[in-house]
C-alpha positions as CSV (number, residue, x, y, z in Angstrom):
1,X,-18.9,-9.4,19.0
2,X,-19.8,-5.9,17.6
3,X,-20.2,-4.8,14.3
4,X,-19.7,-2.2,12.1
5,X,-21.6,-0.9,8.9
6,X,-19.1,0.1,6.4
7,X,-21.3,2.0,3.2
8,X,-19.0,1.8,0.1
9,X,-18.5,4.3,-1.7
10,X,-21.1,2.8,-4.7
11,X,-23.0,2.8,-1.3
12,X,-23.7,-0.8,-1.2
13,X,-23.6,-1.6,3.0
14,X,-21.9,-4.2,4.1
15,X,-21.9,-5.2,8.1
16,X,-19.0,-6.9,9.5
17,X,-17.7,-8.2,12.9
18,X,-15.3,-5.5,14.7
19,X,-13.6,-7.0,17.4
20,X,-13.0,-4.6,20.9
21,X,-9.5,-3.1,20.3
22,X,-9.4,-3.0,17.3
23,X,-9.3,0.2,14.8
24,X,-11.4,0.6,12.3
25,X,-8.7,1.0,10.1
26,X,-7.6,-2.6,10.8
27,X,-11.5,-4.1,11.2
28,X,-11.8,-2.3,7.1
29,X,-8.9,-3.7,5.9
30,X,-9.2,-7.0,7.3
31,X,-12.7,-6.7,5.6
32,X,-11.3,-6.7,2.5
33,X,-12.2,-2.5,2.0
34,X,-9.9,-0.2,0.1
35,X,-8.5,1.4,3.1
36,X,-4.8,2.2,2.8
37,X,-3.7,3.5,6.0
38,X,-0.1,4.4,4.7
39,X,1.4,5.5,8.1
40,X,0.0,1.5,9.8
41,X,-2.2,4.0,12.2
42,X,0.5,6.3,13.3
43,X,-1.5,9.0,12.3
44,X,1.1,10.6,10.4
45,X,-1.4,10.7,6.9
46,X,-5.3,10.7,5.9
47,X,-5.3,7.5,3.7
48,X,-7.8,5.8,6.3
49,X,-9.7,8.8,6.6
50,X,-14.0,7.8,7.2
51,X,-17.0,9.7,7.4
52,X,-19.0,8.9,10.6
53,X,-22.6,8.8,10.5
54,X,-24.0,11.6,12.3
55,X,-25.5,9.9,14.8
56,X,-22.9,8.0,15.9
57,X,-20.3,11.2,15.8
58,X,-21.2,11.7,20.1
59,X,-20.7,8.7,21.1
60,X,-16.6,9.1,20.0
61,X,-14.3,10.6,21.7
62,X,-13.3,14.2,20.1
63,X,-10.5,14.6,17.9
64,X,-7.2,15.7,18.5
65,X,-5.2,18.6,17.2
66,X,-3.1,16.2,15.2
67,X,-6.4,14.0,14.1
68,X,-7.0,17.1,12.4
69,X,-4.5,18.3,11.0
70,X,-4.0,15.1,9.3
71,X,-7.6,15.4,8.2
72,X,-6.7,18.8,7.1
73,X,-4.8,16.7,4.1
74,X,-7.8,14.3,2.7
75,X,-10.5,14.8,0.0
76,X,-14.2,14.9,0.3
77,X,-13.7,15.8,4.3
78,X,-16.7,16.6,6.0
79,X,-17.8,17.7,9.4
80,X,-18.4,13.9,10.8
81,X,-14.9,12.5,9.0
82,X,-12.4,10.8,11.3
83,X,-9.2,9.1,10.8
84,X,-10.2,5.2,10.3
85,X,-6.7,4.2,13.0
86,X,-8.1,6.8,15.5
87,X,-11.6,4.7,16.2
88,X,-10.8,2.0,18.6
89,X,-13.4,-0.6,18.2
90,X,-15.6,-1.2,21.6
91,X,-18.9,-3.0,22.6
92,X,-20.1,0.3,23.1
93,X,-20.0,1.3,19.5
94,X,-21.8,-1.8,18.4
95,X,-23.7,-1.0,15.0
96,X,-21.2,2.0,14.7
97,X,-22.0,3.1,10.8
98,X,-19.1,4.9,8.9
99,X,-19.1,6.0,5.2
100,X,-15.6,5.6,3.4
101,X,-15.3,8.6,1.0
102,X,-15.8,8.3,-2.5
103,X,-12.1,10.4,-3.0
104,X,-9.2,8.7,-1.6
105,X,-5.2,10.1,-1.8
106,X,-3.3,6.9,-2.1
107,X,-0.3,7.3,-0.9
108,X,1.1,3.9,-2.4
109,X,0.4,4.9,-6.1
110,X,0.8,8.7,-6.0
């Protein structure tokens, strides 16, 4: 199964199992990381918003108009950050490492 390498944002690393077909939304949650994903992935707000190692930042496939946009709404974005529900886990991306930002909006407690 692959893995990914979530770095909290104390930056302690913590590799998990990320099952093919999965988001990375879900595969953080499920993980037990404070990744709200308000909208359940349909991309309608930035609360699962991750910042992709620049390395892996190719191997993705680009964002969208409304991937950015959305983006457009998060703190601490950076040129590698991503929406966490628009990475679909696959074996390809094995060892994928993201960063989740040390800002988060949450939309459940604004």
């Amino acid at each position: 199964m692959p893995k990914v390498v979530f770095i909290e944002p104390n930056g302690a690393r913590r590799e998990v199992s990320a099952p093919a077909g999965k988001s990375l939304m879900e595969i953080g949650r499920d993980a037990g990381f404070d990744i709200e994903g308000a909208c359940d992935g349909a991309m309608a707000c930035s609360t699962c918003h991750v910042v992709v190692d620049a390395s892996w930042i190719a191997a993705l496939p680009p964002k969208c108009d409304d991937e950015q946009d959305m983006l457009d709404l998060a703190l601490g974005v950076t040129k590698t950050s991503r929406l966490g529900c628009q990475i679909m886990m696959t074996e390809a991306l094995d060892g994928l490492v993201v960063a989740l930002p040390r800002l988060t909006r949450n939309m459940l407690t604004a």
